[in-house]
C-alpha positions as CSV (number, residue, x, y, z in Angstrom):
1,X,144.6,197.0,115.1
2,X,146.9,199.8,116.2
3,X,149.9,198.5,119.1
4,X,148.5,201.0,121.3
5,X,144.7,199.9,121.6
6,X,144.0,199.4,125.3
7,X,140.7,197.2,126.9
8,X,139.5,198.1,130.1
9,X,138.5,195.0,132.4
10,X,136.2,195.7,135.9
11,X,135.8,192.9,138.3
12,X,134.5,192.5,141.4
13,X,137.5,191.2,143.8
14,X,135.4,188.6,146.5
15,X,138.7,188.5,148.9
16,X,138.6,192.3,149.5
17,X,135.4,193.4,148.5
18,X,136.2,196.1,146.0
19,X,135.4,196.5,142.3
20,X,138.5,196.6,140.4
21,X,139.2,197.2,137.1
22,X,142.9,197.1,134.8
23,X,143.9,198.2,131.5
24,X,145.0,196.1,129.2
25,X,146.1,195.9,125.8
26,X,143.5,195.3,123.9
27,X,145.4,192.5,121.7
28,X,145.4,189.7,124.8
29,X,141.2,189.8,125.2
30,X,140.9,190.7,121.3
31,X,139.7,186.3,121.2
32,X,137.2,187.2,124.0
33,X,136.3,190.6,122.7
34,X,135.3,188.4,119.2
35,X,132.9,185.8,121.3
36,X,130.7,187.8,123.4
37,X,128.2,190.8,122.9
38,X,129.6,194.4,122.6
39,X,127.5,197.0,123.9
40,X,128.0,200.2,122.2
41,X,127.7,204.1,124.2
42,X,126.2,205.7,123.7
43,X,124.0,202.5,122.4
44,X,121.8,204.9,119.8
45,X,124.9,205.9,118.2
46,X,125.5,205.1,114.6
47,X,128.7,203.0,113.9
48,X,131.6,205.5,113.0
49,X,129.6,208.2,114.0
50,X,131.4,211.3,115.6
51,X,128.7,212.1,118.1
52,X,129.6,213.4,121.7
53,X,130.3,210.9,124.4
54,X,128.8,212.7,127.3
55,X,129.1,213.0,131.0
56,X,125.7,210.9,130.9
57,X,127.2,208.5,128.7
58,X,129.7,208.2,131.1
59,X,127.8,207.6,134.4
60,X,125.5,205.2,132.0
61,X,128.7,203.6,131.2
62,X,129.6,202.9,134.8
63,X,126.1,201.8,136.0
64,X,126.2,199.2,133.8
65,X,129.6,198.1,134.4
66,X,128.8,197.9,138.1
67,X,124.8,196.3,137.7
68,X,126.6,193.5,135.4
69,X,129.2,193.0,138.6
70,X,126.8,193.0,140.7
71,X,124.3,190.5,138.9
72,X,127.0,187.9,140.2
73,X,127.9,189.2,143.0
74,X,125.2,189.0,146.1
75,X,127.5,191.2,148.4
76,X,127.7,194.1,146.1
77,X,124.3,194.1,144.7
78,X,123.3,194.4,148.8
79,X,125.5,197.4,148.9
80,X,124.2,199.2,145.9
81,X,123.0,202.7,146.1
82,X,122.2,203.8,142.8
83,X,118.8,204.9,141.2
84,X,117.8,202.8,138.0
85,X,114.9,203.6,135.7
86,X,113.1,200.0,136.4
87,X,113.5,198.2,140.0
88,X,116.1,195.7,139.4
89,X,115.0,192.1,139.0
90,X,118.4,190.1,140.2
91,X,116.4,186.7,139.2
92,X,118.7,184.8,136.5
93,X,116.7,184.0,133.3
94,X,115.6,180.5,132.9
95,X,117.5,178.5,130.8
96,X,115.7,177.8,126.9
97,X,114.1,173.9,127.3
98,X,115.6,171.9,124.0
């Protein structure tokens, strides 16, 4: 991985009430980056593929930066003014039985 391979991290800060979000380099979360699920944008694009990233993609991009905040975070998700295509259903998924 190239030195100069940045990460960008949101968050929702509780003590001020603002989403926030830093740039990093990508080599301190690359461990975390490895465990969880990567969502790619635009998602129908084909890996290594040249195509466009769009305005859309972008504003897709943020919405679901801000949703996935927000799915944790009560005071934001009441705040919310954005359009979705579905009503948003903020119940947590019940746990698999075993």
């Amino acid at each position: 991985m190239s030195q100069r391979q940045n990460a960008v991290i949101s968050f929702f800060d509780e003590r001020t009430g603002q989403v926030k979000f830093c740039v990093v380099p990508r080599q301190f979360v690359q461990a975390t980056i490895d465990r969880v699920m990567a969502i790619s944008v635009p998602p129908d694009a084909a890996e290594n593929s040249d195509a466009p990233f769009t305005d859309e993609d972008a504003r897709k991009l943020g919405g679901m930066a801000v949703l996935s905040l927000a799915a944790a975070n009560p005071e934001l998700r009441a705040r919310l003014q954005i359009t979705t295509e579905a009503p948003m259903n903020w119940t947590p998924p019940k746990r698999p039985t075993e």
